[in-house]
N, CA, C and O of each residue as an XYZ file, in Angstrom:
848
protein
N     -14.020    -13.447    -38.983
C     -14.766    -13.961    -37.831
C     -14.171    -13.400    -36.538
O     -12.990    -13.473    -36.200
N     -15.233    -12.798    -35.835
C     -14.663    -12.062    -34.320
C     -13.954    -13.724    -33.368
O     -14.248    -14.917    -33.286
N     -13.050    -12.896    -32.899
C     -12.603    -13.992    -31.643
C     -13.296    -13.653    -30.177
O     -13.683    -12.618    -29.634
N     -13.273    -14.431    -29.974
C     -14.323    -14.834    -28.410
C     -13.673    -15.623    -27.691
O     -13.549    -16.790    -28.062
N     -13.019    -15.120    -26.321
C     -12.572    -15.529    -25.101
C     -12.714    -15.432    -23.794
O     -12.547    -14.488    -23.022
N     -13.179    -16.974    -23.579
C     -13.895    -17.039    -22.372
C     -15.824    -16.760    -22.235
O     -16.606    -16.673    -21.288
N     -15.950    -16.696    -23.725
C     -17.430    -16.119    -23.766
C     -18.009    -15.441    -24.226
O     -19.153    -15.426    -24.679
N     -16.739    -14.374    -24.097
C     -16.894    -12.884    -23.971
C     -16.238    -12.427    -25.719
O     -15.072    -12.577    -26.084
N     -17.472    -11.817    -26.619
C     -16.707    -11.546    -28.063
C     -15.775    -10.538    -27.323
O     -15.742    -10.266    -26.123
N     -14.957    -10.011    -28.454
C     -13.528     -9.127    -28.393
C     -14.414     -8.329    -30.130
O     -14.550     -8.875    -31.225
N     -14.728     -7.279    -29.793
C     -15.428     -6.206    -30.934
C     -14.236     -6.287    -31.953
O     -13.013     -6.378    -31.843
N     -15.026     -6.221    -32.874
C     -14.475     -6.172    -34.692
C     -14.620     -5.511    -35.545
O     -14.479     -5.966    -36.680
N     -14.973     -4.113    -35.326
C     -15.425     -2.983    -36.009
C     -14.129     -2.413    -36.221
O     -12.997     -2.426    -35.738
N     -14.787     -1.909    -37.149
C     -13.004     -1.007    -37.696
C     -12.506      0.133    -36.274
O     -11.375      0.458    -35.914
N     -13.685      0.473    -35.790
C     -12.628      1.176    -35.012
C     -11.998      0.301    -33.914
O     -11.063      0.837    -33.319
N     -12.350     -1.000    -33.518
C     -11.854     -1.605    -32.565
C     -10.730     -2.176    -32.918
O      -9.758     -2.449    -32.215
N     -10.976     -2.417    -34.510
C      -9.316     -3.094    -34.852
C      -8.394     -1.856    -34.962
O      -7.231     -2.076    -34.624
N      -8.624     -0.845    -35.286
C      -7.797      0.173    -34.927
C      -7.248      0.852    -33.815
O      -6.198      1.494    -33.811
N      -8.238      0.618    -32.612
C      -7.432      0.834    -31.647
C      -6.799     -0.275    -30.964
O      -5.890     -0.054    -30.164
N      -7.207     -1.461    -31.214
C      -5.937     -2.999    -31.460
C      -4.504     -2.353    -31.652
O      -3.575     -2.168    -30.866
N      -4.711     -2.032    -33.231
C      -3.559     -1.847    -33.483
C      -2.326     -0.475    -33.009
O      -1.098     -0.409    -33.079
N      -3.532      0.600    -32.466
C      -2.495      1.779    -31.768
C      -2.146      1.238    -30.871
O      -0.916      1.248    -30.860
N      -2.705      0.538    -29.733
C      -2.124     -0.466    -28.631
C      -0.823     -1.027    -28.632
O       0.132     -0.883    -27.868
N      -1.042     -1.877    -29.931
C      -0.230     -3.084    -30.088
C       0.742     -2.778    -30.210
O       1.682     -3.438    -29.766
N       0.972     -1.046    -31.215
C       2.146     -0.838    -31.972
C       3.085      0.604    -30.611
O       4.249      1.001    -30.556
N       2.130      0.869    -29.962
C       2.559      2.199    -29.016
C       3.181      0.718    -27.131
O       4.215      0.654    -26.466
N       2.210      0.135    -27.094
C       2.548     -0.274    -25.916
C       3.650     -1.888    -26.030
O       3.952     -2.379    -27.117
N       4.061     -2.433    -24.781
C       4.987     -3.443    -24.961
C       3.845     -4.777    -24.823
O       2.627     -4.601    -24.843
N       4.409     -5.925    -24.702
C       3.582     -7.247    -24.846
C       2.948     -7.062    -23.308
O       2.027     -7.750    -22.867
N       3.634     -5.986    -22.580
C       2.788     -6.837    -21.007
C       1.882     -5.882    -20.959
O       1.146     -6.237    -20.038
N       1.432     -4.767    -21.435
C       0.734     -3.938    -21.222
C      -0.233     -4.487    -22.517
O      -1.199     -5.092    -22.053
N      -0.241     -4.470    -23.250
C      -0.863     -5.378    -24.771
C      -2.375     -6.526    -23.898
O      -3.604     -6.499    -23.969
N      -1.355     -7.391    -23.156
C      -2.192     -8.341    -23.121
C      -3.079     -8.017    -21.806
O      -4.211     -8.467    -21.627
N      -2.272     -7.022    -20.769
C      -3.136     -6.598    -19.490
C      -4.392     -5.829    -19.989
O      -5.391     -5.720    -19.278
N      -4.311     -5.349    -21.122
C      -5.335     -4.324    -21.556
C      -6.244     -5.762    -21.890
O      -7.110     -6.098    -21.083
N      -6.060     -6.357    -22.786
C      -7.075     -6.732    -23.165
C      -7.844     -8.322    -22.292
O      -8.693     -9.012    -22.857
N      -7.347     -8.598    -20.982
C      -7.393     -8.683    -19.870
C      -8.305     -8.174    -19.286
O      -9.255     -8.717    -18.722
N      -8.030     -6.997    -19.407
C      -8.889     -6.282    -18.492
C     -10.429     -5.765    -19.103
O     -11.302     -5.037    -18.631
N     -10.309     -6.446    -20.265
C     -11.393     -6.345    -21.112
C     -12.393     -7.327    -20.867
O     -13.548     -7.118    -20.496
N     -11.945     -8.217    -21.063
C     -12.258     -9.437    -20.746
C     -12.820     -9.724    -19.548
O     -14.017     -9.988    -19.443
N     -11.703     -9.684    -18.197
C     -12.698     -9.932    -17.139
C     -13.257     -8.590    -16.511
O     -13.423     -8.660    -15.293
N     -13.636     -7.171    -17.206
C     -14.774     -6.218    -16.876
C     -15.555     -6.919    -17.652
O     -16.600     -6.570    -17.104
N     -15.945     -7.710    -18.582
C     -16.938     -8.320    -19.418
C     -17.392     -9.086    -18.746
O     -18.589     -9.019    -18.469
N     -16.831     -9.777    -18.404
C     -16.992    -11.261    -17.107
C     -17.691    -11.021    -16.016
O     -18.642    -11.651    -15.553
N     -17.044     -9.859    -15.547
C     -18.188     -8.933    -14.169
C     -19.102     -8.525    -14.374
O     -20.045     -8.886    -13.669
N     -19.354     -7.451    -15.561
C     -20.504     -7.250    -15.954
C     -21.475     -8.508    -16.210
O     -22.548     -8.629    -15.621
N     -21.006     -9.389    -17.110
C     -22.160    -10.603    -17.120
C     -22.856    -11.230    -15.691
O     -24.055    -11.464    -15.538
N     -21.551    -11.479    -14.486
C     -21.929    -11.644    -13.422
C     -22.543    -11.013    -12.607
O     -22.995    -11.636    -11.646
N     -22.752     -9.693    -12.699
C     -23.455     -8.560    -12.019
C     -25.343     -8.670    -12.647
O     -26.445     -8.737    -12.103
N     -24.802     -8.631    -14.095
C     -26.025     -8.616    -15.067
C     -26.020     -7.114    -15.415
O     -27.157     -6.698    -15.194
N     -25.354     -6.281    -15.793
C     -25.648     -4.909    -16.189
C     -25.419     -5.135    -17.898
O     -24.907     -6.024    -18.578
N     -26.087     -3.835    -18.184
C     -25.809     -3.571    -19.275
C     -24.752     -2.881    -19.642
O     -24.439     -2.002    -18.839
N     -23.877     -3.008    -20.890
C     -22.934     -1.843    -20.953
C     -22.770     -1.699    -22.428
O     -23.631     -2.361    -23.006
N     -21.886     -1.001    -23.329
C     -21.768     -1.227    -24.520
C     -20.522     -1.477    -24.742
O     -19.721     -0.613    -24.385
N     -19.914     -2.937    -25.504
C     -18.814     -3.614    -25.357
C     -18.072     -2.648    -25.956
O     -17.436     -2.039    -25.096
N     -17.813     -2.122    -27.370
C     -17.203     -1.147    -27.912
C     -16.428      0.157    -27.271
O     -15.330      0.586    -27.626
N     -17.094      0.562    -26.463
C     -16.874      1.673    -25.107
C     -16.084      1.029    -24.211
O     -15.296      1.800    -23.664
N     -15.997     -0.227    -23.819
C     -15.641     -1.067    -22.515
C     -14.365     -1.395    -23.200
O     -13.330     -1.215    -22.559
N     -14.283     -1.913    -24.571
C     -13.174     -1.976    -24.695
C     -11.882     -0.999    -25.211
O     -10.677     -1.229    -25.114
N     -12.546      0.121    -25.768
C     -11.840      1.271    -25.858
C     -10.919      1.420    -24.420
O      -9.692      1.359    -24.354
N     -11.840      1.623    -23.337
C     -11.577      2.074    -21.660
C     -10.423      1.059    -21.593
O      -9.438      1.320    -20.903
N     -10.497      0.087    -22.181
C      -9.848     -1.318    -21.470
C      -8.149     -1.088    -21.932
O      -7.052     -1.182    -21.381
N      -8.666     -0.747    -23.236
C      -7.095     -0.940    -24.256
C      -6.834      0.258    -24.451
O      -6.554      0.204    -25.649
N      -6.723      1.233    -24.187
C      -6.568      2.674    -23.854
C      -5.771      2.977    -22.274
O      -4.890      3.809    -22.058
N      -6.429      1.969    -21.243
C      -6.230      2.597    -19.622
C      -5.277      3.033    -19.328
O      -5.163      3.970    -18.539
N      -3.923      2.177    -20.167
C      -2.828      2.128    -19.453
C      -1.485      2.989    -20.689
O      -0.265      3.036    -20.534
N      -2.244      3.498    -21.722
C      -0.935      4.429    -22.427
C      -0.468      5.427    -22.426
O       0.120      6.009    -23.338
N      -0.743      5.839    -21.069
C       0.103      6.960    -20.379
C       1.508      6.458    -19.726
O       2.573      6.990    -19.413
N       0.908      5.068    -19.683
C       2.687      4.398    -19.210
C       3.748      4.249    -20.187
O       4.940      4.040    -19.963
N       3.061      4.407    -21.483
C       3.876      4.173    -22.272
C       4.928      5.669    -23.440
O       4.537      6.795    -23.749
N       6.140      5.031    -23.742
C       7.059      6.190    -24.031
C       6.432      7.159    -25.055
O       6.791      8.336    -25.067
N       5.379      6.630    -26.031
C       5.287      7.566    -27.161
C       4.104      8.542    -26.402
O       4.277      9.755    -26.524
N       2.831      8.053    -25.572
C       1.905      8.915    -25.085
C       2.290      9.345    -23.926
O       1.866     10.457    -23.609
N       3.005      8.771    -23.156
C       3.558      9.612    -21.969
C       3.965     11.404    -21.872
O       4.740     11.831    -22.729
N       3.485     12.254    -20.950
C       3.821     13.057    -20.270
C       4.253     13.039    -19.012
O       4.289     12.033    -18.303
N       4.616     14.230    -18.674
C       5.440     14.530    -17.286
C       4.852     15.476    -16.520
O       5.438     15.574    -15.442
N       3.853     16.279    -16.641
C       2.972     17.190    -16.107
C       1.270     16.908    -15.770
O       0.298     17.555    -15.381
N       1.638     15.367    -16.234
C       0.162     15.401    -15.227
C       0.275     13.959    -14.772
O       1.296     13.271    -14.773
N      -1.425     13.484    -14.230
C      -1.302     11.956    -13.712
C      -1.301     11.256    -15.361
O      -1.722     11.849    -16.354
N      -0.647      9.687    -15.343
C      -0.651      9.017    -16.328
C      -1.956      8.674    -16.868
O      -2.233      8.687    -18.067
N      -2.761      8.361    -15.897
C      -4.468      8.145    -16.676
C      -4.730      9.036    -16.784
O      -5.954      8.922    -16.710
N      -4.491     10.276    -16.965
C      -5.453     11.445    -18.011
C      -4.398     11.478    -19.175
O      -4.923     11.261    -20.267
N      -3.132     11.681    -19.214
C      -2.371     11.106    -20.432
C      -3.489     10.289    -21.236
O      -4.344     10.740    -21.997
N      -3.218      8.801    -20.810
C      -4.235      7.973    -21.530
C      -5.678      8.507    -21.909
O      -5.935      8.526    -23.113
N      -6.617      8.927    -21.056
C      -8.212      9.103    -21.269
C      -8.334     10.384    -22.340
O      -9.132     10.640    -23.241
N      -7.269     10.997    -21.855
C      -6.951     12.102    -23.400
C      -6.942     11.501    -24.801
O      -7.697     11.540    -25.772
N      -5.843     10.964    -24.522
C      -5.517     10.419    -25.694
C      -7.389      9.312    -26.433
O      -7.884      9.507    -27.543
N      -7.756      8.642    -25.727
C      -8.886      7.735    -25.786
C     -10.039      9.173    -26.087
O     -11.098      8.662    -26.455
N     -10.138     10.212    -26.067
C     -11.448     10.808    -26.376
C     -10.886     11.062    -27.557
O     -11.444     10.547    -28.526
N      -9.744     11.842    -27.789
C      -9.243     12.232    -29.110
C      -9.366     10.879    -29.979
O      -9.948     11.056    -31.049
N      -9.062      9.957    -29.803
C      -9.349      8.868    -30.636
C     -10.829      8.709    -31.366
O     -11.081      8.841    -32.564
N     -11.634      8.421    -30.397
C     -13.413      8.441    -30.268
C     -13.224      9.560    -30.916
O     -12.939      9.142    -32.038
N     -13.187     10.824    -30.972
C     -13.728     11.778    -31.240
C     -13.572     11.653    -33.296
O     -14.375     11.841    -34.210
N     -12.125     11.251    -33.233
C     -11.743     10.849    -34.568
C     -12.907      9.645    -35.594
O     -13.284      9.672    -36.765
N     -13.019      9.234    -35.094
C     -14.354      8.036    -35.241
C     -15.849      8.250    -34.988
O     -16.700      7.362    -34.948
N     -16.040      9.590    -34.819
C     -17.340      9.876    -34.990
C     -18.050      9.485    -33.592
O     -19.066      8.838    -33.847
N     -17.930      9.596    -32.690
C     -17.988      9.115    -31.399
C     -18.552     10.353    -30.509
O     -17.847     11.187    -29.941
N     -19.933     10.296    -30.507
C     -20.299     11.711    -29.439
C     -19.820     12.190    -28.685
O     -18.848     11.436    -28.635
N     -19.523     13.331    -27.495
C     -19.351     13.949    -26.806
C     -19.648     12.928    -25.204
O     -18.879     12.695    -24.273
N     -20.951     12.549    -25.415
C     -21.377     11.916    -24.139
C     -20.543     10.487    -23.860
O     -20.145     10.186    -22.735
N     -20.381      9.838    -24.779
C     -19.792      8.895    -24.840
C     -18.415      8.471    -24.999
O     -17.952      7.336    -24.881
N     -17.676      9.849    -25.362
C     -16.489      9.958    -25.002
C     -15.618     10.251    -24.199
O     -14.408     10.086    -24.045
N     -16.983     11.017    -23.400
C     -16.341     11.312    -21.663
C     -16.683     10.378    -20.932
O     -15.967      9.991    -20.009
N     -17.845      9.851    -21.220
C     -17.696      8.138    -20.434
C     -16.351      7.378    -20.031
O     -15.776      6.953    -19.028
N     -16.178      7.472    -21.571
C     -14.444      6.460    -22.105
C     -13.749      6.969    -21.310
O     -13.559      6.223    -20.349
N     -13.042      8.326    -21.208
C     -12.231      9.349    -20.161
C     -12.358      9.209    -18.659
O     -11.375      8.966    -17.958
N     -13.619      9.369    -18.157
C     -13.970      8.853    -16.959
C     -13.305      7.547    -16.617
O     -12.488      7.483    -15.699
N     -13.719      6.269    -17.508
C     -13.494      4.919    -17.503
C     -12.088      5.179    -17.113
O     -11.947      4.720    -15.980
N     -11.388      5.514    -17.382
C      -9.383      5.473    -17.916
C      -8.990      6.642    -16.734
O      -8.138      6.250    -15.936
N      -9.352      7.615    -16.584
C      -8.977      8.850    -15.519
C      -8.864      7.988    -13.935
O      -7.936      7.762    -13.160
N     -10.657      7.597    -13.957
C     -10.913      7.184    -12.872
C     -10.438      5.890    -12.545
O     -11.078      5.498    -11.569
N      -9.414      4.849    -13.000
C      -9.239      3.567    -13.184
C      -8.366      2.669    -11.667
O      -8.459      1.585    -11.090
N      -7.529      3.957    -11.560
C      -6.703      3.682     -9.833
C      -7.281      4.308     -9.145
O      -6.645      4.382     -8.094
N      -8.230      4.882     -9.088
C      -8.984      5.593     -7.838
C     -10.359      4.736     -6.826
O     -11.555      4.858     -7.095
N      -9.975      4.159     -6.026
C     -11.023      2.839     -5.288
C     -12.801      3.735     -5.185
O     -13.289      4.786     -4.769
N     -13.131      2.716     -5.738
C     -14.721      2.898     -5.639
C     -15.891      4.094     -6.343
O     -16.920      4.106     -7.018
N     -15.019      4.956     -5.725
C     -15.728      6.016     -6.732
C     -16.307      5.067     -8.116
O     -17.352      4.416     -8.126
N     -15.649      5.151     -8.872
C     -16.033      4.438     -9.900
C     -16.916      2.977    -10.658
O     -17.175      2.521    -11.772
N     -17.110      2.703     -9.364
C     -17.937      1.009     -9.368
C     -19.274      2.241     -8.746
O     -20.196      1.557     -8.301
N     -19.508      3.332     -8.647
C     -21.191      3.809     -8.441
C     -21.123      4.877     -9.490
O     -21.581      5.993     -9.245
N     -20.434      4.521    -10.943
C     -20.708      5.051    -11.983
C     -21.613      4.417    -13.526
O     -21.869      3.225    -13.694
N     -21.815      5.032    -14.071
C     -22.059      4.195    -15.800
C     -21.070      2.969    -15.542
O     -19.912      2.897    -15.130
N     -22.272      1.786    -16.070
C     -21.329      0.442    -16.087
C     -20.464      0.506    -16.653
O     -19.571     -0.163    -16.133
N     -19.957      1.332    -18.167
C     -18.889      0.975    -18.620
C     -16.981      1.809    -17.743
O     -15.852      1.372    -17.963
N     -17.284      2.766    -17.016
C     -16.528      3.517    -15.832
C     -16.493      2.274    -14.835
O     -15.481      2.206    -14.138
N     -17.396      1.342    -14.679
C     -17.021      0.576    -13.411
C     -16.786     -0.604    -14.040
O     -16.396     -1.376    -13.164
N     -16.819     -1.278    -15.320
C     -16.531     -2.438    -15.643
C     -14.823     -2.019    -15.970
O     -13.996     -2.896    -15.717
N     -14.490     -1.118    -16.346
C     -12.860     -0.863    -16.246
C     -12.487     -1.090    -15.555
O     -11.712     -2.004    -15.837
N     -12.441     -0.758    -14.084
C     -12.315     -0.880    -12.955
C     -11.858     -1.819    -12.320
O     -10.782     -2.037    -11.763
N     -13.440     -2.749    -12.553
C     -13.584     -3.985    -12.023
C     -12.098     -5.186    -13.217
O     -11.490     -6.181    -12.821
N     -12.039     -4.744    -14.126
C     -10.951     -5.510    -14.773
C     -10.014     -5.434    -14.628
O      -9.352     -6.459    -14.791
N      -9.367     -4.267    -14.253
C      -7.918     -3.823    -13.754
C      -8.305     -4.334    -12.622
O      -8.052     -5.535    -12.719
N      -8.894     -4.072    -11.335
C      -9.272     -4.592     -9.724
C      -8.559     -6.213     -9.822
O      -7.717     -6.674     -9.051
N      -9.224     -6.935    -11.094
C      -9.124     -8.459    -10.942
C      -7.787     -8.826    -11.169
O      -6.975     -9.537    -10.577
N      -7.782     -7.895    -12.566
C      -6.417     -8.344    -13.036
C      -4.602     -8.068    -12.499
O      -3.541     -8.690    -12.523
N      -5.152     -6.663    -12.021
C      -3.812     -6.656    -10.884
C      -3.752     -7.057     -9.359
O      -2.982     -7.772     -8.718
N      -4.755     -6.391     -9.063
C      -5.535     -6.752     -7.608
C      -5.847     -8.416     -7.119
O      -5.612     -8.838     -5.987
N      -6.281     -9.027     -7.961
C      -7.271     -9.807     -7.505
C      -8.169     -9.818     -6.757
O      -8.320    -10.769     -5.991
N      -9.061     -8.700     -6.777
C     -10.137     -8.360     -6.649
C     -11.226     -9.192     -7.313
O     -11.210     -9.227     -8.543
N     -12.269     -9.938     -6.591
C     -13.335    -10.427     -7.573
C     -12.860    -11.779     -7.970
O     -13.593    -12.587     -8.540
N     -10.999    -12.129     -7.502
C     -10.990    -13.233     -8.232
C     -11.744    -14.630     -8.423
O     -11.435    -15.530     -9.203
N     -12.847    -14.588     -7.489
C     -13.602    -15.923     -7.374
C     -15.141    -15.328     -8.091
O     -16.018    -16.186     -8.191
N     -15.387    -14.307     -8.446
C     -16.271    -13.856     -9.128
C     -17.193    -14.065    -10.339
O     -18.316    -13.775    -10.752
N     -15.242    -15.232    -10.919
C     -15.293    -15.695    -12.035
C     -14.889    -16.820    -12.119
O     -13.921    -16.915    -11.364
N     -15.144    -18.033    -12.773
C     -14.431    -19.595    -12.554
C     -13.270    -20.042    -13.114
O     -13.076    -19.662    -14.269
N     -12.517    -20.682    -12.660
C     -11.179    -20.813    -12.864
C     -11.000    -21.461    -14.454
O      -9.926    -21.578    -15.044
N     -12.077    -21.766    -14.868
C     -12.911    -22.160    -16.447
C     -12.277    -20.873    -17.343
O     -11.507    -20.800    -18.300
N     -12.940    -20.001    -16.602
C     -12.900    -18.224    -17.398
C     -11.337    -18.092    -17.113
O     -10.481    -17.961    -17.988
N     -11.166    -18.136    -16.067
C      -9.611    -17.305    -15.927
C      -8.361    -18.220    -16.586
O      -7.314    -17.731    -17.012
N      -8.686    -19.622    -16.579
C      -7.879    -20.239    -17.585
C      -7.922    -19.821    -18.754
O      -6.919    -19.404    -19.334
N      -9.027    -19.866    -19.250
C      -9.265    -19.182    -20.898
C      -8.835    -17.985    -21.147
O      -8.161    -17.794    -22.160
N      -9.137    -16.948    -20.277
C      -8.254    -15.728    -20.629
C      -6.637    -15.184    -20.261
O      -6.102    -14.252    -20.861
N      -6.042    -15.908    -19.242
C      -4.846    -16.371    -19.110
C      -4.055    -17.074    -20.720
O      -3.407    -16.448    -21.559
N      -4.344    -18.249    -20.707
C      -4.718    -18.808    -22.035
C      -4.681    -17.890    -23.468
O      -3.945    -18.163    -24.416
N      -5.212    -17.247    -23.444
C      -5.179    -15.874    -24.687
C      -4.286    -15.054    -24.349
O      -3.442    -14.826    -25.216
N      -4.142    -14.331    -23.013
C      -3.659    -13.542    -23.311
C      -2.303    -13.821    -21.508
O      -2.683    -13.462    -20.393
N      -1.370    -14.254    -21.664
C      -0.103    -14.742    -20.448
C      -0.302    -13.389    -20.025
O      -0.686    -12.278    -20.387
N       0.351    -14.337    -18.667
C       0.940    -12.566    -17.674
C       2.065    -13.669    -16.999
O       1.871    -14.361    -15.999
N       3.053    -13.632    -17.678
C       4.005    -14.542    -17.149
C       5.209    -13.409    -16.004
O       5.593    -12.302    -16.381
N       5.526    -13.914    -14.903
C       6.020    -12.520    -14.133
C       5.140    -11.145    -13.585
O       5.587    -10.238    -12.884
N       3.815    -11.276    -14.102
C       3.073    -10.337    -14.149
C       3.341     -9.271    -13.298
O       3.671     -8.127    -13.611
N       3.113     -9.909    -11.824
C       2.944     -9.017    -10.229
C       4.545     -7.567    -10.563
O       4.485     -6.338    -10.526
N       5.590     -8.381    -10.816
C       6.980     -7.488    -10.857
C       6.756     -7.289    -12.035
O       6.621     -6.066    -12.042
N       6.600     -7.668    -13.184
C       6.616     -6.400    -14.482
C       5.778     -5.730    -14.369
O       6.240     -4.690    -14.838
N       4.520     -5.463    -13.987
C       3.526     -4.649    -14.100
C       4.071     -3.557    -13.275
O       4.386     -2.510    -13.840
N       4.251     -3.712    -11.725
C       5.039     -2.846    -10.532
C       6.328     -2.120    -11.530
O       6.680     -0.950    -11.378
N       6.811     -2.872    -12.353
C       8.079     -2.057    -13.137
C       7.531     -1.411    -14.123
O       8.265     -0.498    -14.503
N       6.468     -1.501    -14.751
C       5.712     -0.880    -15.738
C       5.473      0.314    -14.896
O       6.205      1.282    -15.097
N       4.346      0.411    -13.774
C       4.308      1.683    -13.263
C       5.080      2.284    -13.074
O       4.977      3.469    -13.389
N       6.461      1.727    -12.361
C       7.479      2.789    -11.966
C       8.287      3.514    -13.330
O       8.411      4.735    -13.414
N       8.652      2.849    -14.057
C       9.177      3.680    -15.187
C       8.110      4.791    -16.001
O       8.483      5.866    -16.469
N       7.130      4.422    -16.034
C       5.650      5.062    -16.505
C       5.909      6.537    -15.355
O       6.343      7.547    -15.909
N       5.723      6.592    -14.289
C       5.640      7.814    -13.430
C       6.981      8.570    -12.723
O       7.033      9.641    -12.118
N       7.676      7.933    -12.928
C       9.348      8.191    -12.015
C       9.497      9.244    -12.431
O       9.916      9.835    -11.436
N       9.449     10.113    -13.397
C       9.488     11.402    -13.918
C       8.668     12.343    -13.340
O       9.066     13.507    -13.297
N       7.737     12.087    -12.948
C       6.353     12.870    -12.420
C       5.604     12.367    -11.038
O       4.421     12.108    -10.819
N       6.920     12.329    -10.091
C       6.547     11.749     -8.842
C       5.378     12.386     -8.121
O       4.856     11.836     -7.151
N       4.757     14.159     -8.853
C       4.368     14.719     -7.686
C       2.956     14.740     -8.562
O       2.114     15.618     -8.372
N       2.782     13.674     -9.549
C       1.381     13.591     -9.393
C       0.997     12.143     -8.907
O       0.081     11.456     -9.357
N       1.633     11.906     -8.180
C       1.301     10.451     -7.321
C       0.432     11.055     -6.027
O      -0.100     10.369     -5.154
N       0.426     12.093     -6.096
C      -0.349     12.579     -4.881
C      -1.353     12.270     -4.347
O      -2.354     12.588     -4.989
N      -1.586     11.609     -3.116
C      -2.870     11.372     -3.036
C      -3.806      9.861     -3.823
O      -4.822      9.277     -3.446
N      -2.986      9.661     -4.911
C      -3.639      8.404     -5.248
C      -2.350      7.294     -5.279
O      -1.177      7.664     -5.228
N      -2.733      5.991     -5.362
C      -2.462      4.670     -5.283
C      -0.734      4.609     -5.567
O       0.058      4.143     -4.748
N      -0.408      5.095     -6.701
C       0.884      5.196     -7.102
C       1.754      5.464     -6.359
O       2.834      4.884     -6.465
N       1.513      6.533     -5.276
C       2.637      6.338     -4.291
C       3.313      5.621     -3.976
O       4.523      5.698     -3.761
N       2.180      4.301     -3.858
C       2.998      3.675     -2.652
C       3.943      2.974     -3.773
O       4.938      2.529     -3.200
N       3.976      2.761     -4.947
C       4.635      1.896     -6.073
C       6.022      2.913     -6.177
O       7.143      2.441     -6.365
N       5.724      4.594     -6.004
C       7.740      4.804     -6.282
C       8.116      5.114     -4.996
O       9.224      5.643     -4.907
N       7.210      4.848     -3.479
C       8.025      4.589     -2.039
C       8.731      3.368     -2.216
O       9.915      3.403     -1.881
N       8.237      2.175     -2.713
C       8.964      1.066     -3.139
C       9.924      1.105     -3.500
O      10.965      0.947     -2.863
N       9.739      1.410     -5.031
C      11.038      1.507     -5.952
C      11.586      2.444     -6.661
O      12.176      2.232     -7.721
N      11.370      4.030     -5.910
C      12.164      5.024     -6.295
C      13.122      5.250     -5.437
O      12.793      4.948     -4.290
N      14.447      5.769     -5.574
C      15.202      5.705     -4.390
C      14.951      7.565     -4.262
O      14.796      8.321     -5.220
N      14.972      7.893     -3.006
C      15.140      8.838     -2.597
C      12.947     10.032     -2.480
O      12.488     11.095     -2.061
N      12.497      8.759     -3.195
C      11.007      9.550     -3.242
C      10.381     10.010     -1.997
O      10.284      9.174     -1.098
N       9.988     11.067     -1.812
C       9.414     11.278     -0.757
C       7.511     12.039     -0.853
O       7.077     13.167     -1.086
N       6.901     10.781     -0.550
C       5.170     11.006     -0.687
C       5.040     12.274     -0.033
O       5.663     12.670      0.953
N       3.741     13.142     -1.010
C       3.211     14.363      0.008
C       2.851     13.662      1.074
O       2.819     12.452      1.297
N       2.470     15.000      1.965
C       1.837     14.785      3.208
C       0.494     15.632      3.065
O       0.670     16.851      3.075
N      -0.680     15.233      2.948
C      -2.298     15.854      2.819
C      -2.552     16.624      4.300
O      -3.397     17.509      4.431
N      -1.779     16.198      5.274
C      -2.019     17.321      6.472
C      -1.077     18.139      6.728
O      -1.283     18.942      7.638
N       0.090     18.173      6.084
C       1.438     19.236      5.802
C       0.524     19.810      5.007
O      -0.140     20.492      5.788
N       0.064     19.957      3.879
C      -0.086     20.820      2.823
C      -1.099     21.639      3.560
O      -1.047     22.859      3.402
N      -1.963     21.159      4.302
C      -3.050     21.917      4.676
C      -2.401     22.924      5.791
O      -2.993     23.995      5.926
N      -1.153     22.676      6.672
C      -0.761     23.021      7.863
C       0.056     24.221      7.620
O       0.391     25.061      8.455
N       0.422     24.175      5.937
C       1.670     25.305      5.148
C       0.813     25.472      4.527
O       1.077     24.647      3.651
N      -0.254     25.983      4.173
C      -0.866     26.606      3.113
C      -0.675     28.062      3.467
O      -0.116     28.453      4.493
N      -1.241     28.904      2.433
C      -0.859     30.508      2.512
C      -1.670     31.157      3.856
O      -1.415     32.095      4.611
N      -2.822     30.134      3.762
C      -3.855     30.796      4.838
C      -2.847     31.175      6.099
O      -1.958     30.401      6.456
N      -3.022     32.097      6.555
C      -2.762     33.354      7.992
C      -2.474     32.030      9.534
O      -1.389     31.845     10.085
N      -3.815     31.312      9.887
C      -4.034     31.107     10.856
C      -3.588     29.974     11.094
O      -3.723     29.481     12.214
């Protein structure tokens, strides 16, 4: 019997329990339960919006977003969400999972720290979004009733959340400060890297090779 929290089923197909279990067994408990969090209340938004999406896809995006932070899928040469959205097509692709619908998933996970762009995409690219938005952000948090957010709290703790998650990113990217460029992460190893120093987007343009 599928479990259902807050409303919202949690998919039961073999490939969903399988990527359960690459999750469960590659990432730690706080990333475990943020994923599927973030499943949950992009489900929650979507219902509140009224879009359509396909839960299976939404939750791939969901429990996938974040395993570029983690030690076994991690690299050092690029941003951490294409780590992850890589890893999430190669998965799909393994499972018989079209082309179109696997770059959806990729999109969903690539595009996940990048503001807005992504909420004027395929619902399932903006219901990611919108779940990470709530769940770290609190974005939307009244979107949903404190009914829902008990219940999925409830399933799935974020005890300490705000500072383990902030420590999740920083160990996740501290290696690969210089693809913080330009997106959100910066400002997480100006915080807590010692010695980091953010590009500058009007230096680069001011030293480029160009002559003039």
């Amino acid at each position: 019997m599928s479990e259902t929290i807050a409303g919202i089923r949690i998919p039961d197909s073999t490939m969903a329990r399988e990527a359960t279990e690459l999750v469960r067994d590659a990432a730690t408990d706080l990333i475990f339960h943020h994923s599927r969090r973030v499943y949950v209340f992009g489900s929650l938004r979507g219902q509140e919006e009224g879009v359509n999406y396909d839960p299976e896809l939404l939750y791939i995006g969901a429990m996938f977003h974040d395993l570029g932070l983690t030690e076994k899928y991690r690299r050092i040469d690029q941003r951490f969400e294409i780590d992850a959205a890589d890893e999430a097509r190669r998965f799909l692709g393994e499972h018989g999972i079209g082309q179109e619908s696997a770059d959806k998933v990729w999109a969903a996970i690539a595009l996940h720290t990048t503001p807005e762009i992504p909420l004027h995409m395929e619902p399932e690219i903006a219901l990611v979004t919108r779940g990470v938005e709530l769940d770290v952000l609190g974005l939307g948090f009244d979107a949903i009733t404190q009914d829902q957010r008990e219940a999925v709290v409830n399933a799935h703790p974020r005890p300490d959340f705000k500072n383990q998650i902030l420590a999740a990113f920083t160990e996740g990217i501290k290696d690969r400060p210089e693809t913080t460029f330009g997106n959100v992460k910066a400002d997480v190893l100006e915080h807590f890297l010692p010695g980091f120093q953010r590009g500058d987007f009007v230096e680069v343009i001011q030293n480029s090779a160009w002559p003039e």
